[in-house]
N, C-alpha and C positions, 0 to 999 in steps of 0.2 A: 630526428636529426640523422643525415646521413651518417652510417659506419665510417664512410673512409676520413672523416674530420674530427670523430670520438675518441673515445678510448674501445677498443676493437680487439676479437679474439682470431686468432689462424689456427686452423684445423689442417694437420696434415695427415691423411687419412690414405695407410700404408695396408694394403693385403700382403699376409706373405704363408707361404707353406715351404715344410723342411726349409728354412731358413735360419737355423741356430746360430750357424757360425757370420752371418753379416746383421744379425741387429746391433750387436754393442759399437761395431764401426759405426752401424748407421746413425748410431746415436749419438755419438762423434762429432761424426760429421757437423749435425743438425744442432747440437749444442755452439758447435766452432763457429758457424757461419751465421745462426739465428739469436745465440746466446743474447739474453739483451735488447734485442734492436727490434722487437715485437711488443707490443703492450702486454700481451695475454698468447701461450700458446700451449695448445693441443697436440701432444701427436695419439694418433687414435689407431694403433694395429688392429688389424681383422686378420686373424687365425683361421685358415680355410681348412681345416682339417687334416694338417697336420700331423707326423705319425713318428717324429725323432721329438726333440725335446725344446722345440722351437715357443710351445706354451707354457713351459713351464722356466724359461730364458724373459719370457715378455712378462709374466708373474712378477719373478726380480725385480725388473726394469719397472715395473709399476708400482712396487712397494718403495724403491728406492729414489724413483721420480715423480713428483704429483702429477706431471704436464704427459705423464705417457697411462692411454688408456688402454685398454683389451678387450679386445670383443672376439669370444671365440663361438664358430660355428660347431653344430653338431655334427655332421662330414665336409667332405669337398663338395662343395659345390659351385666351383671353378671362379677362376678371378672374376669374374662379367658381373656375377652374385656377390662376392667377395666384397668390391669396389663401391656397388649399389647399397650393401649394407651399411658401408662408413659411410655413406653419402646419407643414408638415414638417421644414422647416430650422431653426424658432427655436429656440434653446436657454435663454429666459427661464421666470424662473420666474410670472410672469407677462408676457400676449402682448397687443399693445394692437395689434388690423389700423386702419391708418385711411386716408385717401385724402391726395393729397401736394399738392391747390389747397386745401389751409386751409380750408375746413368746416368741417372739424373742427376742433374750436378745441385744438390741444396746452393750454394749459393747463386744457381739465379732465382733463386725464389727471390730475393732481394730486388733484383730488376722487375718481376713479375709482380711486387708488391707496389714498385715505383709506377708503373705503368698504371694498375689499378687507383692506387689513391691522386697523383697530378694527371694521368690522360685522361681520367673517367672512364675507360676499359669495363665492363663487366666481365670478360672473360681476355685469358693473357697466356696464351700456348707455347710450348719449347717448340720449337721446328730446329730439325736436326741437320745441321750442316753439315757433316759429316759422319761418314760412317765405318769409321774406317775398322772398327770390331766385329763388324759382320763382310763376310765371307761376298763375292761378287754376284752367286747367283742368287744369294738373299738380298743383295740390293736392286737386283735387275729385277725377280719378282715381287719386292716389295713397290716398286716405279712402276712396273706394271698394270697391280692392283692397283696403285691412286690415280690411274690414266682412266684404266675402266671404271670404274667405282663413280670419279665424277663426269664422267661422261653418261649413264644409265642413272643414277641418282638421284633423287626429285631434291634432297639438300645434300650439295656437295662439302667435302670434307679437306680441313686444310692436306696438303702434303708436305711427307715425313713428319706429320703433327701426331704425339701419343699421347698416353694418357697426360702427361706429365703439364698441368697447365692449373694455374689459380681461378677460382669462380666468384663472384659474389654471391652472397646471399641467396637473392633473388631466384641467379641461374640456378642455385642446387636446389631450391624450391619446384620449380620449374621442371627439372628434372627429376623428380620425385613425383612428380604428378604425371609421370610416361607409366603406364603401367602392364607395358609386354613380360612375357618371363625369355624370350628369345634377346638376350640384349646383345648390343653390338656398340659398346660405349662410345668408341669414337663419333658414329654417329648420331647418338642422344646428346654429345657434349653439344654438338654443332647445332642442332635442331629447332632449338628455343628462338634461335636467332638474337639480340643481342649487341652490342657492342664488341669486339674482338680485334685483337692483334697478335703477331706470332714474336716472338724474339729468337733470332738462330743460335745456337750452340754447337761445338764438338760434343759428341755423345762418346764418351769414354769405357772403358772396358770395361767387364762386370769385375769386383772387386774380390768375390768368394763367391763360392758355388756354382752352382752349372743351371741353366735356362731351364726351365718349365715344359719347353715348347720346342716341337720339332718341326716337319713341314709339315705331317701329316694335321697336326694340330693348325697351323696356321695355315694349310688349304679349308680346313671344315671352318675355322674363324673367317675368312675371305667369304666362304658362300653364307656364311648366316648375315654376314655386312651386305650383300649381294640382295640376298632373298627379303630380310629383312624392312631395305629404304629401296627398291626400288620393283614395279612390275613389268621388266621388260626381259626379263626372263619366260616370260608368258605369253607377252607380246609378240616375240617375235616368232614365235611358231606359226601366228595367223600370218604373219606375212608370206614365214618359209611354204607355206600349207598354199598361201595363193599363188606363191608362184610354181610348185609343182603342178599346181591345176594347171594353170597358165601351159606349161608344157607337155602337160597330158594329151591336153585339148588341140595342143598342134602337132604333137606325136598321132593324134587319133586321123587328124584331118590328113598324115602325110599315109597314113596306112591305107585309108580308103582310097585315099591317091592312085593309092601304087597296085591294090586290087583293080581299078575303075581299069589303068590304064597296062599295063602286063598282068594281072590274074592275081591269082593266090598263091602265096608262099609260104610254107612253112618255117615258122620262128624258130631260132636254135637254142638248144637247152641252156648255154651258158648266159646270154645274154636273159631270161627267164628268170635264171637262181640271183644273177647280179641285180637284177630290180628286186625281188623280193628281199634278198637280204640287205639291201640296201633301206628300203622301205620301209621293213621291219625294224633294224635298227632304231633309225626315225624313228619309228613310233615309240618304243621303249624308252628313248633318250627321251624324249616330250612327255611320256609318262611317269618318267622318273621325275623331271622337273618339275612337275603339275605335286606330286607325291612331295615334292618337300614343301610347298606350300602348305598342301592340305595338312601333313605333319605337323607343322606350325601354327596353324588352324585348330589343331586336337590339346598339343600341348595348351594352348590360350584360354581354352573352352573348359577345359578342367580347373581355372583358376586356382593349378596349388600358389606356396607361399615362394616366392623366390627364394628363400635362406630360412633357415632356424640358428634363432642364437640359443648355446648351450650354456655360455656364460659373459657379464659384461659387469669387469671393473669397480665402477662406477657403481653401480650400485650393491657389489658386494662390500666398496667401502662405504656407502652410506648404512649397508644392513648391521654391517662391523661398530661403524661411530653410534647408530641408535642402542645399543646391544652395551654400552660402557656408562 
């Protein structure tokens, strides 16, 4: 029997680090807007290693609530890991990832669930209409990245679309069976292909605490989406490579030219070091590029584990219930 006509669980599967002071909001929230109007629900925290008292806040929250789980990792091993873990552990039959400072606004999940059960949706994304919490040259280079992105891309990815979207079943299945340690979730969500629609929202102010993430972080995030889903990074060297041939070969033809027809000249040093450093460059930039392939290539081949869990909930309360 399909999920969406049964009795059906939601998994809302939340990573968060040094986060202490916005879980009990978050649970708030998600009590306020979801209390009730689910059959069965799940919220599933993954603790990414964590260093204030954010594990031992979600502890509480777990004794106190059956519907909140905890999954803690044994260090950071960054959201990308963090996210792919809940996606492991959720047992909903639909999984809603979303971030725990209120962004995300819980109650579209309600709309997202509507979408899913009457449109038949397998997948149901926030697209952020607005953004008016980030600063303008975070939005000009975030519009930038989804211009390149789907333009180089072999599966283009919505824009202004985050984590922040409902999946069914299937899709987390699906996505479970990618098995890179390089992830770049936006686009694994996309991948599967699927059934999909976006719903737009104002994306609101973070409610507590201060971001994770700076540019430096969210340039290396851009190139691992880049390097990742698409090879033309690679590609287009052979191009840049043929068309300096292409001008070499009529720089060569105008030299002999100019030998044939007034003599020999001596070349001048500036013009000399400009080609060579110029060349060089090139070549180092194209080596560097090729070098994060192959990086990626090294990390794959050693097939560690994406995450270690240190501890999960769930089954310290079933060790607890056997144990009475």
């Amino acid at each position: 029997m399909d999920n969406r006509e049964a009795d059906w669980m939601l998994s809302i599967v939340v990573p968060v680090m040094n986060e202490e002071a916005a879980i009990g909001d978050f649970l708030a929230a998600i009590d306020a807007e979801l209390g009730g109007r689910v059959p069965e629900l799940e919220i599933l925290f993954i603790d990414d290693g964590s260093t204030d008292a954010t594990l031992g806040v979600l502890r509480e929250a777990a004794i106190r609530d059956p519907r909140v789980r905890v999954l803690s990792l044994t260090r950071n091993f960054g959201k990308e890991a963090a996210m792919s873990a809940g996606l492991d552990h959720a047992r909903g039959d639909a999984v809603v990832p979303m971030d725990v400072d209120l962004q995300d606004p819980p109650a579209l999940i309600l709309e997202f669930i509507r979408q899913w059960r009457e449109g038949g949706y397998d997948m149901v994304y926030g697209v952020r209409g607005a953004r008016g919490e980030d600063t303008q040259a975070k939005r000009a280079t975030a519009g930038l990245f989804y211009r390149f992105f789907n333009r180089l891309a072999e599966s283009p990815i919505p824009s202004n679309a985050g984590d922040f979207r409902l999946m069914d079943r299937r899709v987390v299945e699906a996505i479970k069976r990618l098995p890179e340690r390089n992830r770049f979730m936006k686009g694994l969500f996309n991948w599967p292909g699927y059934r999909a629609c976006g719903v737009p929202y104002a994306r609101p102010a973070r409610e507590s605490g201060k971001s994770k993430f700076n540019y430096w972080k969210l340039w290396n995030f851009a190139i691992d989406g880049f390097v990742s889903f698409s090879t033309w990074p690679l590609r287009i060297w052979m191009y840049f490579g043929a068309v300096i041939a292409a001008i070499a070969f009529l720089y060569i033809l105008l030299l002999v030219g100019r030998v044939i027809v007034v003599g020999n000249d001596v070349p001048g040093y500036a013009s000399i070091m400009t080609a060579i450093l110029f060349f060089g460059g090139m070549q180092l930039l194209s080596i560097g590029i090729l070098g994060e392939y192959i990086g990626r290539l090294f990390i794959e081949a050693k097939q560690r584990p994406l995450y270690l869990v240190a501890e999960d909930s769930l089954e310290s309360l079933g060790r607890a219930g056997d144990g009475q």
